[in-house]
PDBQT receptor file of N, H, CA, C and O in Angstrom, charges set to zero:
ATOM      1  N   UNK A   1      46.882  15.230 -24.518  1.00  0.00    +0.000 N 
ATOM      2  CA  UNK A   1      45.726  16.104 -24.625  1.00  0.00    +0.000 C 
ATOM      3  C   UNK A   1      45.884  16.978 -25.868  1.00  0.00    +0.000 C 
ATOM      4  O   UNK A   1      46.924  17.571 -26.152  1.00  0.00    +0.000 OA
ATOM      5  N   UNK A   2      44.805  17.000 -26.551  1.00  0.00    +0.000 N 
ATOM      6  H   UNK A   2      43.960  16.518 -26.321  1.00  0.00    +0.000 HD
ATOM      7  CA  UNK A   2      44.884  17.910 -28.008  1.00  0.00    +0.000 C 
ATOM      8  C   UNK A   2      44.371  18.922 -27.890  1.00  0.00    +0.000 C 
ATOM      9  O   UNK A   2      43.224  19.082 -27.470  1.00  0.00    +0.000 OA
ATOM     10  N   UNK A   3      45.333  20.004 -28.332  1.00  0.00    +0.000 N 
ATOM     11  H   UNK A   3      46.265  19.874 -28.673  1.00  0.00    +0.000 HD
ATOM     12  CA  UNK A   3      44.175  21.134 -28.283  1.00  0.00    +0.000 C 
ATOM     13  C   UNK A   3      42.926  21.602 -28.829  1.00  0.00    +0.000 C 
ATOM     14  O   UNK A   3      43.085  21.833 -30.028  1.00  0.00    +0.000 OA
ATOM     15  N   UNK A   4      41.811  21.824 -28.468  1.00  0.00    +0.000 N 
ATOM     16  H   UNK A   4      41.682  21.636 -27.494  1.00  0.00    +0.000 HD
ATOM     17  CA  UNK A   4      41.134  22.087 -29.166  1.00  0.00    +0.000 C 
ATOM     18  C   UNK A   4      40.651  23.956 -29.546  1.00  0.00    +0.000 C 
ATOM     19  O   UNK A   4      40.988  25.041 -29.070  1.00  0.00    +0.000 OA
ATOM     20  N   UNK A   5      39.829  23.559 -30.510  1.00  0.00    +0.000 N 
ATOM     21  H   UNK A   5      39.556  22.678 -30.896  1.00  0.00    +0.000 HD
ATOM     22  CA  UNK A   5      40.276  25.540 -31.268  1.00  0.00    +0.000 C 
ATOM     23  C   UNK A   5      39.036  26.122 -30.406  1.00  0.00    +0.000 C 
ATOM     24  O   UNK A   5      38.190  25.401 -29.876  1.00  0.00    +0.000 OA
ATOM     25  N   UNK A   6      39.052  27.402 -30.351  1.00  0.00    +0.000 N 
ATOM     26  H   UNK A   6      39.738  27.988 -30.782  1.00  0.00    +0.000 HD
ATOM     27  CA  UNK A   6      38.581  28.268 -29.742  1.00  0.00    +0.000 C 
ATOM     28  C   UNK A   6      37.531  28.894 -30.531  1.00  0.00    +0.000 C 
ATOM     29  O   UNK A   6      37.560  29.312 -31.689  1.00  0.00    +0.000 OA
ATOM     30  N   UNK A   7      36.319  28.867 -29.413  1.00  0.00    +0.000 N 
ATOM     31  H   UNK A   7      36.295  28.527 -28.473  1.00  0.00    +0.000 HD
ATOM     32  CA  UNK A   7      34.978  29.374 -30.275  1.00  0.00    +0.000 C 
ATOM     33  C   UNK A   7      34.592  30.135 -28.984  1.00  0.00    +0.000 C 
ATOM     34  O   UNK A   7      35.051  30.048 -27.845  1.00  0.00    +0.000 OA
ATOM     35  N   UNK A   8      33.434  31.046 -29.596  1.00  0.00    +0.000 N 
ATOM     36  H   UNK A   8      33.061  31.117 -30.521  1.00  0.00    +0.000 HD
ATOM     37  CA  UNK A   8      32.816  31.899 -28.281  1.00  0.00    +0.000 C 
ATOM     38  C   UNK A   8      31.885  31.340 -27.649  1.00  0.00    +0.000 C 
ATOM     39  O   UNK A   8      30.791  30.993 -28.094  1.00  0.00    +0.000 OA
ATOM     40  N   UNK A   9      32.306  31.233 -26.554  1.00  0.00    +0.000 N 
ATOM     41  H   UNK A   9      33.194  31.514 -26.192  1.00  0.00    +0.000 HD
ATOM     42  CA  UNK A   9      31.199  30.725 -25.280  1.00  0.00    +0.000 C 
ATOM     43  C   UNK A   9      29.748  30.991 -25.704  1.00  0.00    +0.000 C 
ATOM     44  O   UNK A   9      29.047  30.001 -25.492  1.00  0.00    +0.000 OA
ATOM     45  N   UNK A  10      29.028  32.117 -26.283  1.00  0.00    +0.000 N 
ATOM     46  H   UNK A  10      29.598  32.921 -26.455  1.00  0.00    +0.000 HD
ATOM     47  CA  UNK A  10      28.193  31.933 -26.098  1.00  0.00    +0.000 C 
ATOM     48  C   UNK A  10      27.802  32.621 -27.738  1.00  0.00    +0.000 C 
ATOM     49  O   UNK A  10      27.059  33.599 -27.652  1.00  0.00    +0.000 OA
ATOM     50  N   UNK A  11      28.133  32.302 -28.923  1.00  0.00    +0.000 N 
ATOM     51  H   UNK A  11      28.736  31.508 -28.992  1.00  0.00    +0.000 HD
ATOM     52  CA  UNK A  11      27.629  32.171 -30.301  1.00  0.00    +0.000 C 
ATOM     53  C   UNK A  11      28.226  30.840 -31.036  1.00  0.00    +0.000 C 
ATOM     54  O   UNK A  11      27.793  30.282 -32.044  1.00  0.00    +0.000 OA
ATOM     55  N   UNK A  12      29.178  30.554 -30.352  1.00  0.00    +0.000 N 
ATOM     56  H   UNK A  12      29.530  31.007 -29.533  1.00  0.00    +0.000 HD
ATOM     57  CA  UNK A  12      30.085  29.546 -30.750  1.00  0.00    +0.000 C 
ATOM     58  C   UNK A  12      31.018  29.627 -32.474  1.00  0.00    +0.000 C 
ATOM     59  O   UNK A  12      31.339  28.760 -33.286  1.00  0.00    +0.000 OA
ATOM     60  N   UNK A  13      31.202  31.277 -32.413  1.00  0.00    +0.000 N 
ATOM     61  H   UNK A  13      30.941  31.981 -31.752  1.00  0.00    +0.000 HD
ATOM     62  CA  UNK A  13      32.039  31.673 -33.680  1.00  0.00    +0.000 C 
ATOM     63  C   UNK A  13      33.202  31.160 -33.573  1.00  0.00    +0.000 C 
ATOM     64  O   UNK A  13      33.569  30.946 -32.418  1.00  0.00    +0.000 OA
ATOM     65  N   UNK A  14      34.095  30.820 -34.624  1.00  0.00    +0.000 N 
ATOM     66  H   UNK A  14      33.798  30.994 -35.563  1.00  0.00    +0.000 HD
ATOM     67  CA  UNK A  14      35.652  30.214 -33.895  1.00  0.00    +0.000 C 
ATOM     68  C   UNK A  14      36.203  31.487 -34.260  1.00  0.00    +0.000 C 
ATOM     69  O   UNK A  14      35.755  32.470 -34.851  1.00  0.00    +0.000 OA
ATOM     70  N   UNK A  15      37.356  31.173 -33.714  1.00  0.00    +0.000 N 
ATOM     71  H   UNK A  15      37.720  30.375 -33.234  1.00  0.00    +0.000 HD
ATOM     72  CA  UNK A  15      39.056  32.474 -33.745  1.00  0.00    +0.000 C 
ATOM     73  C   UNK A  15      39.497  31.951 -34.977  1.00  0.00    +0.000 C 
ATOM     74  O   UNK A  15      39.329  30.780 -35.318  1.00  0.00    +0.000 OA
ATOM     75  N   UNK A  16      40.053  32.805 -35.634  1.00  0.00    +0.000 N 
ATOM     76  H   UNK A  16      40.189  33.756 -35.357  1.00  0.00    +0.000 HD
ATOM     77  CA  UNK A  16      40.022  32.558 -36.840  1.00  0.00    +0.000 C 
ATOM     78  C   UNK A  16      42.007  32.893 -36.479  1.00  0.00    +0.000 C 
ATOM     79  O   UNK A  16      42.631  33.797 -37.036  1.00  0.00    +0.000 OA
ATOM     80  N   UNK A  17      42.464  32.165 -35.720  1.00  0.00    +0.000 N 
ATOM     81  H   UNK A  17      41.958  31.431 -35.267  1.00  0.00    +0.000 HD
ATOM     82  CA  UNK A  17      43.677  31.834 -35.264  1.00  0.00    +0.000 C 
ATOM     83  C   UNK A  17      44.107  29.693 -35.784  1.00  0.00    +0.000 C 
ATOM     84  O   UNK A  17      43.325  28.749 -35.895  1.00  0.00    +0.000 OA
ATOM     85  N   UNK A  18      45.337  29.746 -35.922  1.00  0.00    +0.000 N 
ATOM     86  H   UNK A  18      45.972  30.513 -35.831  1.00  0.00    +0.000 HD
ATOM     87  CA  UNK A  18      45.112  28.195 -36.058  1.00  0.00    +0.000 C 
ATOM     88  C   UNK A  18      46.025  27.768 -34.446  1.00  0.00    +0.000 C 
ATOM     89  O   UNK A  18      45.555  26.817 -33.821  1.00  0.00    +0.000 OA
ATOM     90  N   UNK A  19      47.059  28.360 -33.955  1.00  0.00    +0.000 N 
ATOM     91  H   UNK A  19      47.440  29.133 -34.462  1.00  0.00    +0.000 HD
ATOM     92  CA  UNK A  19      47.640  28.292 -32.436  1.00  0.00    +0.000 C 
ATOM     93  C   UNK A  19      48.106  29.489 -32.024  1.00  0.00    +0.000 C 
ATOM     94  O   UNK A  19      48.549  30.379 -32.749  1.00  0.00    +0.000 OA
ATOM     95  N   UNK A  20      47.986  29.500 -30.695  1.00  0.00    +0.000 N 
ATOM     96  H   UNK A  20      47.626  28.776 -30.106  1.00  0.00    +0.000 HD
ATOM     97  CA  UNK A  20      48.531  30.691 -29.723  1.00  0.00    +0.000 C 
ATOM     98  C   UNK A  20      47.244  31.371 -29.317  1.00  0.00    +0.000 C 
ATOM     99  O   UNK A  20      46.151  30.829 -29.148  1.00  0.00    +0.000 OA
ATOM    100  N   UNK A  21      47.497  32.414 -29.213  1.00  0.00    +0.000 N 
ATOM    101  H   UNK A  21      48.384  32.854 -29.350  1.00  0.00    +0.000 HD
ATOM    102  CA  UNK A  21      46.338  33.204 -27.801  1.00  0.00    +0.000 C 
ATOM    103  C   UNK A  21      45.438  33.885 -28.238  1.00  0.00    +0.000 C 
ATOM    104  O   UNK A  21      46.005  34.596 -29.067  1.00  0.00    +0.000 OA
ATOM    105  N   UNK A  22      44.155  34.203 -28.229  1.00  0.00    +0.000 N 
ATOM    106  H   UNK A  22      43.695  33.624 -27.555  1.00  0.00    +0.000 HD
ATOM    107  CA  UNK A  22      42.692  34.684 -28.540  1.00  0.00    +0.000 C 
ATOM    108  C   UNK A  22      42.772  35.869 -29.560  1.00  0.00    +0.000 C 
ATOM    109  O   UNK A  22      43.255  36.962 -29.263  1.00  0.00    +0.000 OA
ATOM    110  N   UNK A  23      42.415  35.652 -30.410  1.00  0.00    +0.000 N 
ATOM    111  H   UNK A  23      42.023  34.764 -30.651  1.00  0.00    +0.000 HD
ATOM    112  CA  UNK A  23      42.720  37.392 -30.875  1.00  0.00    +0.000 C 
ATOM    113  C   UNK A  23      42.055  38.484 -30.104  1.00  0.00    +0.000 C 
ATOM    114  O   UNK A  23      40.923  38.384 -29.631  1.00  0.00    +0.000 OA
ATOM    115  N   UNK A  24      43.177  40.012 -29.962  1.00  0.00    +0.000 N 
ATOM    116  H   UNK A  24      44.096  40.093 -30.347  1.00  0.00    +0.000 HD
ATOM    117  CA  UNK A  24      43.082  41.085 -29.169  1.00  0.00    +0.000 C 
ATOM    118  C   UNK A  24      41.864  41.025 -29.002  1.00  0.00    +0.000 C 
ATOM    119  O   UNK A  24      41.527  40.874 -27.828  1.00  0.00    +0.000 OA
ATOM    120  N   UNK A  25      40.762  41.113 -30.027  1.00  0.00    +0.000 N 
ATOM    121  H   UNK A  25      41.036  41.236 -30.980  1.00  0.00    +0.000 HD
ATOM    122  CA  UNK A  25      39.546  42.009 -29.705  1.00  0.00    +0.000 C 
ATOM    123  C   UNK A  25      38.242  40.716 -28.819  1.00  0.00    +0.000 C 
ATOM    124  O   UNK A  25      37.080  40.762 -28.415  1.00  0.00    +0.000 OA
ATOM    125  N   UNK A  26      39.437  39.627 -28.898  1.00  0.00    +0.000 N 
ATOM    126  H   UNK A  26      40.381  39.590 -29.226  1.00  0.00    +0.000 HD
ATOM    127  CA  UNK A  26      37.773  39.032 -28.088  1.00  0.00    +0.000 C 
ATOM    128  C   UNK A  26      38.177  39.434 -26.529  1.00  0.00    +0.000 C 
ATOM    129  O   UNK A  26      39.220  40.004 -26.211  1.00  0.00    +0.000 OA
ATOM    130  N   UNK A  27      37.126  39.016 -25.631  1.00  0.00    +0.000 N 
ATOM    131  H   UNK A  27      36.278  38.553 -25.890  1.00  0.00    +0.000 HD
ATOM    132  CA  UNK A  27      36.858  39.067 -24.060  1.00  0.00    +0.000 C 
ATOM    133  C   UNK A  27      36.881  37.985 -23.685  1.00  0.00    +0.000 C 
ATOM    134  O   UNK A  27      36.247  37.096 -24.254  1.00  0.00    +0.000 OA
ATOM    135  N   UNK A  28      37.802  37.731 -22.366  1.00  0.00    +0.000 N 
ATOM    136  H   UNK A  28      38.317  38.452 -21.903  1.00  0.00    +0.000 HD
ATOM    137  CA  UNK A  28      38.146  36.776 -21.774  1.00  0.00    +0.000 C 
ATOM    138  C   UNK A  28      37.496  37.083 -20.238  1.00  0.00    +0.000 C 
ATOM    139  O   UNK A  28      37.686  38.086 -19.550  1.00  0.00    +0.000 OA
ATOM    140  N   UNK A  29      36.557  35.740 -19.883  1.00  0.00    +0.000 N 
ATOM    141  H   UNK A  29      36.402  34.926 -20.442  1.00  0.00    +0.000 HD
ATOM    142  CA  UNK A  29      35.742  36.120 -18.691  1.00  0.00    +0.000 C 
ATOM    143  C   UNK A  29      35.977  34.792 -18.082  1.00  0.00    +0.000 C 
ATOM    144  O   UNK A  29      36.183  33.861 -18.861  1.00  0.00    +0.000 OA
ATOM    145  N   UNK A  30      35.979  34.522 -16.599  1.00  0.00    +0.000 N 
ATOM    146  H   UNK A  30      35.812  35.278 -15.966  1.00  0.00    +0.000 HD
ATOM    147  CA  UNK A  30      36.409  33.828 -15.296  1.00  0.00    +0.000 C 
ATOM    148  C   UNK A  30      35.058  33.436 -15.003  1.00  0.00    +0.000 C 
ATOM    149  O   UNK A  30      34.613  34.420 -14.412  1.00  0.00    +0.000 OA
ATOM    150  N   UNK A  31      33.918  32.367 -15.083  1.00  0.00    +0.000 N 
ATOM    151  H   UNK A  31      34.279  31.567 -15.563  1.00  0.00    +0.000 HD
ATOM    152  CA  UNK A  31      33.105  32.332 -14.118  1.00  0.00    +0.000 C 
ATOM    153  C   UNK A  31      32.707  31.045 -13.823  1.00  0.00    +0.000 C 
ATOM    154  O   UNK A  31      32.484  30.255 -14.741  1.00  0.00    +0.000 OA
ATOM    155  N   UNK A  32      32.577  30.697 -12.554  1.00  0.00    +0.000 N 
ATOM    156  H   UNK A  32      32.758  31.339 -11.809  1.00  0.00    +0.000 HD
ATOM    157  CA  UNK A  32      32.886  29.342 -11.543  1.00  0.00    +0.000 C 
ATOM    158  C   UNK A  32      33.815  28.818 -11.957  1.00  0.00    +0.000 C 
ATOM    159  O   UNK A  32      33.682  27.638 -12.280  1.00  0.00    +0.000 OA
ATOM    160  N   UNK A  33      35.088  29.444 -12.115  1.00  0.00    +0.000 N 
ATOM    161  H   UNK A  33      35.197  30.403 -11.853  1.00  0.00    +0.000 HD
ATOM    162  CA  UNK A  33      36.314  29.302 -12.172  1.00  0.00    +0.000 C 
ATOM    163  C   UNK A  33      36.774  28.505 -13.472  1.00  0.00    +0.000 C 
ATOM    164  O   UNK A  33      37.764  27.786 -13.602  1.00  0.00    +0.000 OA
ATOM    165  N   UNK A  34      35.416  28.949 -14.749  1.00  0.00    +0.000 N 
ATOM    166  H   UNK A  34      34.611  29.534 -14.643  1.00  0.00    +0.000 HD
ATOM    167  CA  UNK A  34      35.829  28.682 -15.840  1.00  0.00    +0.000 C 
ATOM    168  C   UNK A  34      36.292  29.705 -16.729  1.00  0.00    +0.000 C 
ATOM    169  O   UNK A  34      35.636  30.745 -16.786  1.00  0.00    +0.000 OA
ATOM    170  N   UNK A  35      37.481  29.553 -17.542  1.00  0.00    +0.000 N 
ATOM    171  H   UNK A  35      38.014  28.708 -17.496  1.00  0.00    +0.000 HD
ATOM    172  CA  UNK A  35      37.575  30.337 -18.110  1.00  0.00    +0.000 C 
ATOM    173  C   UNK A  35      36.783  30.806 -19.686  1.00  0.00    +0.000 C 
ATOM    174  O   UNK A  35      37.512  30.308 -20.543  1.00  0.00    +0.000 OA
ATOM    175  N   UNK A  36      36.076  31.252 -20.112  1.00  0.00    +0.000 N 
ATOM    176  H   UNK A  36      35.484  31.657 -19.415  1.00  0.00    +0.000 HD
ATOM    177  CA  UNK A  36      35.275  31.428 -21.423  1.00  0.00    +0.000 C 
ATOM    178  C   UNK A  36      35.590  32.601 -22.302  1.00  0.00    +0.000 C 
ATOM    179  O   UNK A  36      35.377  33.690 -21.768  1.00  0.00    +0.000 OA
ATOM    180  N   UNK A  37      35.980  32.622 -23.345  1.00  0.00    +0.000 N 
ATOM    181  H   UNK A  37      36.152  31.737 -23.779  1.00  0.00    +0.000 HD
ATOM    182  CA  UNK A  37      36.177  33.445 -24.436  1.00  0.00    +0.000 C 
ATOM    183  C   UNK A  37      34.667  34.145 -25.244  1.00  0.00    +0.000 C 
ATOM    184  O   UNK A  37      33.608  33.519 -25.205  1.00  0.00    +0.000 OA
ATOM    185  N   UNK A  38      34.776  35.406 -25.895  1.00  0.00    +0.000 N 
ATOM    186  H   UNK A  38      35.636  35.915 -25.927  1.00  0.00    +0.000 HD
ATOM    187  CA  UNK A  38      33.606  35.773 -26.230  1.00  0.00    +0.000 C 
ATOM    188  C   UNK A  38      34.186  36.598 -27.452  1.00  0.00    +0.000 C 
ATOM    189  O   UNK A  38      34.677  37.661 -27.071  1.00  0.00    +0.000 OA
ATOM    190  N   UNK A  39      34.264  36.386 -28.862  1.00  0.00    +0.000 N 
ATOM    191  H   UNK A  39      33.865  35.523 -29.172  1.00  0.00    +0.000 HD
ATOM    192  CA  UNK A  39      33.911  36.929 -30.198  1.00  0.00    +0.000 C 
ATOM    193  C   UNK A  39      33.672  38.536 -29.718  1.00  0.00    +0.000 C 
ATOM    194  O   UNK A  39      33.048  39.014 -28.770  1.00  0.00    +0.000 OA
ATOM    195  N   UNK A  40      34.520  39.196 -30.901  1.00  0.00    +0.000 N 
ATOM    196  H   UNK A  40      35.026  38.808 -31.671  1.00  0.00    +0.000 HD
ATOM    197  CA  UNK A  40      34.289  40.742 -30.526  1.00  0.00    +0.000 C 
ATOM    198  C   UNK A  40      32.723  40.853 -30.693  1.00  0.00    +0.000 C 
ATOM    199  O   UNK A  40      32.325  41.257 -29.601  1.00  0.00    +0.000 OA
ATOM    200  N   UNK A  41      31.623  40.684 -31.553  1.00  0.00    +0.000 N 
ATOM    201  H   UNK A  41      31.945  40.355 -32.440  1.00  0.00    +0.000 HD
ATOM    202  CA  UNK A  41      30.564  41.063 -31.891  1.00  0.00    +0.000 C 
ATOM    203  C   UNK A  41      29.930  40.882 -30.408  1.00  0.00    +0.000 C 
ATOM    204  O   UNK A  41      29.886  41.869 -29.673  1.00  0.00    +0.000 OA
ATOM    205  N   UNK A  42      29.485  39.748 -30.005  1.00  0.00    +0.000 N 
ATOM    206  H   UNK A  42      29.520  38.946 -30.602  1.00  0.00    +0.000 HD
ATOM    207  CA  UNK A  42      28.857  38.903 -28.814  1.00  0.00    +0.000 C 
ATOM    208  C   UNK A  42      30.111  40.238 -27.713  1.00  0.00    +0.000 C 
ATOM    209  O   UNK A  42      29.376  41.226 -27.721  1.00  0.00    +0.000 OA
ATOM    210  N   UNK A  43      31.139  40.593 -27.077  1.00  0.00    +0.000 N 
ATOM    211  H   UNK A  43      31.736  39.790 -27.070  1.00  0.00    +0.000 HD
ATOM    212  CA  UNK A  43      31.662  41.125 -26.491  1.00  0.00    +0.000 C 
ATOM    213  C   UNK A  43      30.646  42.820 -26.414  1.00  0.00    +0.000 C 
ATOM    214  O   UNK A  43      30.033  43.452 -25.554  1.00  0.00    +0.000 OA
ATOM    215  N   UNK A  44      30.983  42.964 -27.912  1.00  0.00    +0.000 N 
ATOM    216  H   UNK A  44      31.481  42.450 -28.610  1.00  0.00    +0.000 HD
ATOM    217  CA  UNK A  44      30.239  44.902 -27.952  1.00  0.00    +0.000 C 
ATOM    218  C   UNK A  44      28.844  44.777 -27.983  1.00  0.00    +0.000 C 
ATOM    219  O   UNK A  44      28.261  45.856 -27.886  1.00  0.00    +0.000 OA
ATOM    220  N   UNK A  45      28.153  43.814 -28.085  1.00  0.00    +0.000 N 
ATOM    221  H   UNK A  45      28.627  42.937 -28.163  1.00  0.00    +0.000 HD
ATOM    222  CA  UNK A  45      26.678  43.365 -27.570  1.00  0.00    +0.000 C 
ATOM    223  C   UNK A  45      26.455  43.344 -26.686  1.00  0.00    +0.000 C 
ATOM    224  O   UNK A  45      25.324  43.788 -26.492  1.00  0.00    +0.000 OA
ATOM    225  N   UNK A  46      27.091  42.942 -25.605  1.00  0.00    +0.000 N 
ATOM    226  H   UNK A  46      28.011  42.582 -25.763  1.00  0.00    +0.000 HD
ATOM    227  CA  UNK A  46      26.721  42.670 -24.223  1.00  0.00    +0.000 C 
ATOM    228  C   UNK A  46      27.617  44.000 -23.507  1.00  0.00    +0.000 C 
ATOM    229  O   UNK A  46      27.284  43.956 -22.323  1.00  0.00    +0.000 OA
ATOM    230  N   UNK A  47      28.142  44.619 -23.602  1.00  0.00    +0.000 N 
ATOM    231  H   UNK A  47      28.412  44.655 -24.564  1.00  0.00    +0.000 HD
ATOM    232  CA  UNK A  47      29.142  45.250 -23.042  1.00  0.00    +0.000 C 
ATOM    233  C   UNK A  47      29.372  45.982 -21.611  1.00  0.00    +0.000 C 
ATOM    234  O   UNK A  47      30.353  46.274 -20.928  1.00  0.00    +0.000 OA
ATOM    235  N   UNK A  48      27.579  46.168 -21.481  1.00  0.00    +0.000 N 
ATOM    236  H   UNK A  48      26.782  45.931 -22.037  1.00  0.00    +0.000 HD
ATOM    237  CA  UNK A  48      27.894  47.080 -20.558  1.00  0.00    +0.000 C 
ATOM    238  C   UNK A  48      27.377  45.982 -19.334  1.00  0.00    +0.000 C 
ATOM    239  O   UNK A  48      27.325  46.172 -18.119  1.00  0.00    +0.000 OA
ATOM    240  N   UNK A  49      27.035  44.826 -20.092  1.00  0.00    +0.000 N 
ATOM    241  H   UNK A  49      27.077  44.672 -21.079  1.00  0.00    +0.000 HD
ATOM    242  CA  UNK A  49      26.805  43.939 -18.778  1.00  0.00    +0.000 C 
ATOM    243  C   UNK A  49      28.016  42.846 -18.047  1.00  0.00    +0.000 C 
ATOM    244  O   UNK A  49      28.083  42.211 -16.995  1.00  0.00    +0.000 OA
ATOM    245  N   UNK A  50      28.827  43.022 -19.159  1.00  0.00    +0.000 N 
ATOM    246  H   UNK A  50      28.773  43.538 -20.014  1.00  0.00    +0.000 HD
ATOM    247  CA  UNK A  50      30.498  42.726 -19.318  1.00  0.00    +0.000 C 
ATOM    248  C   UNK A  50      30.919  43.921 -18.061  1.00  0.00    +0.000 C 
ATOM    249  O   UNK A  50      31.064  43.418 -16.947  1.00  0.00    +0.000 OA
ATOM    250  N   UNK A  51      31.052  44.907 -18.120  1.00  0.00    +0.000 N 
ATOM    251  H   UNK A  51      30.935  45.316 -19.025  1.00  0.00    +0.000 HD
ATOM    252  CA  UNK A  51      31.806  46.013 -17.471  1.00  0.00    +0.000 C 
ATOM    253  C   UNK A  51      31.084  45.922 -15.793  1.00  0.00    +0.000 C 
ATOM    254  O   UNK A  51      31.558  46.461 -14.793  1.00  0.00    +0.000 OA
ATOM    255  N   UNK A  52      29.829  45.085 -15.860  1.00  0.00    +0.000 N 
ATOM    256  H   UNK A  52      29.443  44.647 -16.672  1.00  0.00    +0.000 HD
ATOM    257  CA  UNK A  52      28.731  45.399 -14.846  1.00  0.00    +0.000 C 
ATOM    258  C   UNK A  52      29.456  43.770 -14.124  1.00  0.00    +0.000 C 
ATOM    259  O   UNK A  52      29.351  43.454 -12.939  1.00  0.00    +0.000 OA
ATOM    260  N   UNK A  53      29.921  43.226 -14.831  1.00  0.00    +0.000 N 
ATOM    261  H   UNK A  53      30.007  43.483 -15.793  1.00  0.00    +0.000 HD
ATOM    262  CA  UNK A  53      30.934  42.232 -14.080  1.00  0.00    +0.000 C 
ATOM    263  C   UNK A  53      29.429  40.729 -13.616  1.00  0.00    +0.000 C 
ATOM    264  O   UNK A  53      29.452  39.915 -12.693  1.00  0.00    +0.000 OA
ATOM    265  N   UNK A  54      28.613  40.883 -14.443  1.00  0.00    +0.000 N 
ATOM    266  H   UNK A  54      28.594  41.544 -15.192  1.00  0.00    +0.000 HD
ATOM    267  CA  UNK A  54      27.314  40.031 -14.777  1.00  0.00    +0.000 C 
ATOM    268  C   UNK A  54      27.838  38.856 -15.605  1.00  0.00    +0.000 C 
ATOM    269  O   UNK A  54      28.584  39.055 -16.564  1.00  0.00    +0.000 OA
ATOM    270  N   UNK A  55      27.443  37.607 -15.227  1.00  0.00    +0.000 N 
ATOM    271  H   UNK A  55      26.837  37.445 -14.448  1.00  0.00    +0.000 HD
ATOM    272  CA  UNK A  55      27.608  36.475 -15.596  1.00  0.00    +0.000 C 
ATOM    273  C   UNK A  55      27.479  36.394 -17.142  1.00  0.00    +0.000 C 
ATOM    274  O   UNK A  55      27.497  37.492 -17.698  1.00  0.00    +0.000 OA
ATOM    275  N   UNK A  56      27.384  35.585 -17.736  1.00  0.00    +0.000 N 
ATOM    276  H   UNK A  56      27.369  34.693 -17.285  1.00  0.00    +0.000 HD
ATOM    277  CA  UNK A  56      27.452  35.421 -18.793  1.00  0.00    +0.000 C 
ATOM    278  C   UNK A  56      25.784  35.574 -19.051  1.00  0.00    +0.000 C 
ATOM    279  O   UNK A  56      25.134  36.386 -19.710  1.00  0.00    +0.000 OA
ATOM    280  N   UNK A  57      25.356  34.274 -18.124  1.00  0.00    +0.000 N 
ATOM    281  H   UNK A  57      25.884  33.615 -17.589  1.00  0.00    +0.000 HD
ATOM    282  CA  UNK A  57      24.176  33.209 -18.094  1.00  0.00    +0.000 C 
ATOM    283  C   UNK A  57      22.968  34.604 -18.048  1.00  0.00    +0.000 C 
ATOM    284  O   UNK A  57      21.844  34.485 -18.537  1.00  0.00    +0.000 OA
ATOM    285  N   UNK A  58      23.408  35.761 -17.441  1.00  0.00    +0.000 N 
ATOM    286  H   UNK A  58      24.321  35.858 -17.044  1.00  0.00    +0.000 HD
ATOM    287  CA  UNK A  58      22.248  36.568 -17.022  1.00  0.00    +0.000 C 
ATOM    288  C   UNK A  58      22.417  37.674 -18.707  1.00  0.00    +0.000 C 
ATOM    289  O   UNK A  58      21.539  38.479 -19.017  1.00  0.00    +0.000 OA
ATOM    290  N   UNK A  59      23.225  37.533 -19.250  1.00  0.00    +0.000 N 
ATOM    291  H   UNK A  59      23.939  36.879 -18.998  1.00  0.00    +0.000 HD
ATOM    292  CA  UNK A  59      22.992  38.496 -20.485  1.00  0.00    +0.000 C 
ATOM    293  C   UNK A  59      22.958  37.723 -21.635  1.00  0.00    +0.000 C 
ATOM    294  O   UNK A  59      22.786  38.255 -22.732  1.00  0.00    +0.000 OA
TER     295      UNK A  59
């Protein structure tokens, strides 16, 4: 299995990482037991619907 690189769930920006773990400032969210990454911009955009523990799909 290859890894593949990491973009945000929902702008599809990549991590501007080449291996290892998300950079600090993105958001890491759990839903139907997927895990999805979110770009700081797309993160402080949505934020307070992030904190409101709201799906992705609804913001």
């Amino acid at each position: 299995m290859e890894p593949h690189p990491l973009v945000c769930a929902r702008c599809g920006a990549p991590a501007r990482v080449a291996d290892g773990p998300p950079p600090v400032t993105w958001t890491c969210s759990v839903e139907s037991g997927v895990r999805q990454f979110f770009c700081d911009t797309c993160s402080r955009d949505n934020l307070r619907a992030i904190e409101g523990r709201l799906d992705s799909s609804w913001w």
